[in-house]
Structure formats: structure tokens, C-alpha cells
Residue, then its C-alpha position, 0 to 999 in steps of 0.5 A: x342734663x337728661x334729653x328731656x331738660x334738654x328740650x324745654x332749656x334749648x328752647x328757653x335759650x332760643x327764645x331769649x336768642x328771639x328777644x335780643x333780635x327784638x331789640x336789635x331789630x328796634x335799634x335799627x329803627x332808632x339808626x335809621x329815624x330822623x324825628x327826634x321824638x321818635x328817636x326819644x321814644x325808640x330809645x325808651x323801648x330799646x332801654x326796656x327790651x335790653x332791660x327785659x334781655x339782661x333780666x331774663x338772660x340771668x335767670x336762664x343762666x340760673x336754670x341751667x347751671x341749677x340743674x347742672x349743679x343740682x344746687x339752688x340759688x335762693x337770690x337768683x329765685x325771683x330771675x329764674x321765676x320771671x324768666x320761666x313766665x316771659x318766656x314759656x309761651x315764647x317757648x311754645x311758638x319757639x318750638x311750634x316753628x321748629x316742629x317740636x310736639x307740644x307736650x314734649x315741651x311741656x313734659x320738658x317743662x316739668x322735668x326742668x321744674x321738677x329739677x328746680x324745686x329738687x336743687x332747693x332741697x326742701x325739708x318740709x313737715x308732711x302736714x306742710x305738703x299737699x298731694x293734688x289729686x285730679x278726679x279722673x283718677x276715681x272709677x268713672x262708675x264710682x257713686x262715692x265723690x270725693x271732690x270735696x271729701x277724699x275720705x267718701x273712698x270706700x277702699x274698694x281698690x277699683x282705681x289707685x285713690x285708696x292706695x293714694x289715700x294709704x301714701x299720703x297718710x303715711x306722710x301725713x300730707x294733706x290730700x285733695x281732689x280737683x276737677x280743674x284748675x279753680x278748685x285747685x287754686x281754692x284748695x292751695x289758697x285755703x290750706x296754704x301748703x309750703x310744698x305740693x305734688x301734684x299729678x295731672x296731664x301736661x297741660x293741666x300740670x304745666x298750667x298749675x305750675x305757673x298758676x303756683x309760681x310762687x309755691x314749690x311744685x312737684x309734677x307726676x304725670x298720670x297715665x291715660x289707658x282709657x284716654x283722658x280724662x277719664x279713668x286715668x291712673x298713676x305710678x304709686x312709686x314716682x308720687x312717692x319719689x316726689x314727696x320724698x324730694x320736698x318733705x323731710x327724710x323719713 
């Protein structure tokens, strides 16, 4: 595993560590009570906690051997999905009490999923693939919109849309620009793709990811030069590896 799975996986395994010391914690207090009823009642959550435990260890176990093996495990998907929702913001308070910066975390968080949705090795019809493209990307002077319509570009090669219009076109992928997570979702449910690759920031990558939990998600990250949010831009080249990795071989 490359430093950066690393990260986000040492974090999953410690806060799957944190849950079972939950659940010891409540078996304690079931030792230690004297009333019947809340003995019964400890005894229904330490049921549900170990139950939770045993859940999200399978699916942590599953993350890591597919990212070693670089090998899917379709009926372990449903495990490693549930895991990765539980325990992601326990990750993020994880890695807050051990001083680890957030967006490393997040970055690790695309690159472990990244490496997930590889190990499926996808075949997928361009026309099944949409590159979700954030307006940031467009020349902040730019009079032409292209939110709603990416085809208002004017090719004028003052920012990377019309070279991303060129790339997506040569997969016949479908292409849309989002102003944030709502649009994106609208998009995703009206055009119904099987596979997307999506290019945002950390947090706005990470959020997507799970909103789409059910969707194989690609993340590239875009470069901020101006800061963000505004003029941002991508490398051409890791958007291309990315939809070399869910559509069929070209």
C-alpha cells in the first residue's frame, strides 16, 4: 500500500480499535449493575455494539486485503461500504486527536477508494461514464455558462473545459458542470451513469463519494493556483487514467 492508503487505513483500524473499547466499556457496566432491567437493557446494546464490531471489522479486513490484493470481493461490497459510512467520521475525530491534518485524511480517503473501485476492474461503455466537472474550472471572466450546457464553451483555451470537453468526447462520456453538491446529485440521478470520475477538492470529492456510495466513483483532484474555489485547474493526464480505469480498454 502506497503511504497515502496508509493513512486513511490506520485510521479506519483505529477507530474500529475505538468501537470495541465502546463495547467493552458497556460490558463493564453490565458486571457491575445490580438492577435486572438494566442489566437486560446493557445487555441489548453490548448485543448491537458487538454486532456493529464484527460488521464493520469484516468490512475493514476487506478494504485492506482488496487494496493489497488489488482484487474485489463483490459479496464482502455491502461490508466495506457500511464500514467506510460508520466509521469515516470516526476517522476524522480519530485523526484530529492524533494531529493528523484533515485533508491528508481525505486525500487518503480517495486514494483507498480510488484503489476500490480499480480492484472491481470495470468495463464500462463510455456513454455509461460521467465526468463531473466543478465550475471553478471555467475562466471566472468567462460571459459563456456552461453549468447547465458544457457545450456554451467557446473553445477559446483560457482554462482546461475545452480540453476536457476534447477528452470526454474521445470516450464518449457524458459531461457535466456542477456548483455544488445538489446539482451534482441531480445530475447523477437524471442521467443515471454506472461509473463516474469526478474532479473537486478534498472535501467536496469526499462528500461525493459518500453521497454516491452506491456508484463507483473515480476522484481526481484539481489544482488550486488562485486559491479555491476560483480559477482552479486539473492535470488532463490523471483524468484520463481515471477513465481508463472504469471504461472498457481502448
Amino acid at each position: 500500500m502506497e503511504t497515502k492508503k496508509r493513512v486513511y487505513v490506520g485510521l479506519l483500524v483505529g477507530s474500529m480499535f475505538l468501537v470495541a473499547l465502546l463495547t467493552a466499556a458497556v460490558w463493564y457496566l453490565i458486571q457491575n449493575r445490580d438492577f435486572i432491567l438494566g442489566r437486560v437493557l446493557l445487555t441489548i446494546i453490548i448485543s448491537i455494539l458487538g454486532a456493529i464490531f464484527i460488521f464493520v471489522g469484516t468490512g475493514v479486513l476487506a478494504i485492506v486485503f482488496m487494496i493489497i490484493k488489488s482484487k474485489a470481493i463483490p459479496s464482502l461490497d455491502n461490508f466495506t461500504r457500511i464500514a467506510n459510512d460508520i466509521l469515516f467520521p470516526i476517522t476524522l475525530l480519530t485523526g484530529r486527536l492524533t494531529g493528523i491534518n484533515k485533508e491528508e485524511i481525505l486525500r487518503s480517503y480517495i486514494a483507498v477508494n480510488n484503489n476500490l473501485v480499480k480492484s472491481k476492474k470495470l468495463l464500462l461503455g463510455g456513454h455509461q461514464v460521467m465526468i463531473l466537472l466543478p465550475h471553478c474550472l471555467q475562466d471566472s471572466e468567462c460571459p459563456h455558462k456552461i453549468t447547465m450546457d458544457i457545450n456554451n464553451c467557446k473553445h477559446c483555451q483560457k482554462c482546461c473545459i475545452a480540453d476536457l470537453i476534447d477528452l470526454g468526447e474521445k470516450y464518449h462520456a457524458v459531461i457535466k458542470v456542477a456548483t455544488g453538491g445538489t446539482l451534482a446529485r441531480k445530475f447523477i440521478e437524471e442521467c443515471k451513469p454506472r461509473g463516474v470520475v469526478a474532479v473537486a477538492c478534498e472535501r467536496d470529492l469526499s462528500m461525493g463519494i459518500q453521497d454516491a456510495s452506491f456508484i463507483p466513483v473515480i476522484g481526481v483532484l484539481n489544482c488550486r493556483p488562485n486559491g479555491p474555489c476560483i480559477n482552479t485547474t486539473v492535470e488532463l493526464d490523471k483524468v484520463e487514467e481515471a477513465l481508463k480505469i472504469i471504461c472498457e480498454r481502448r
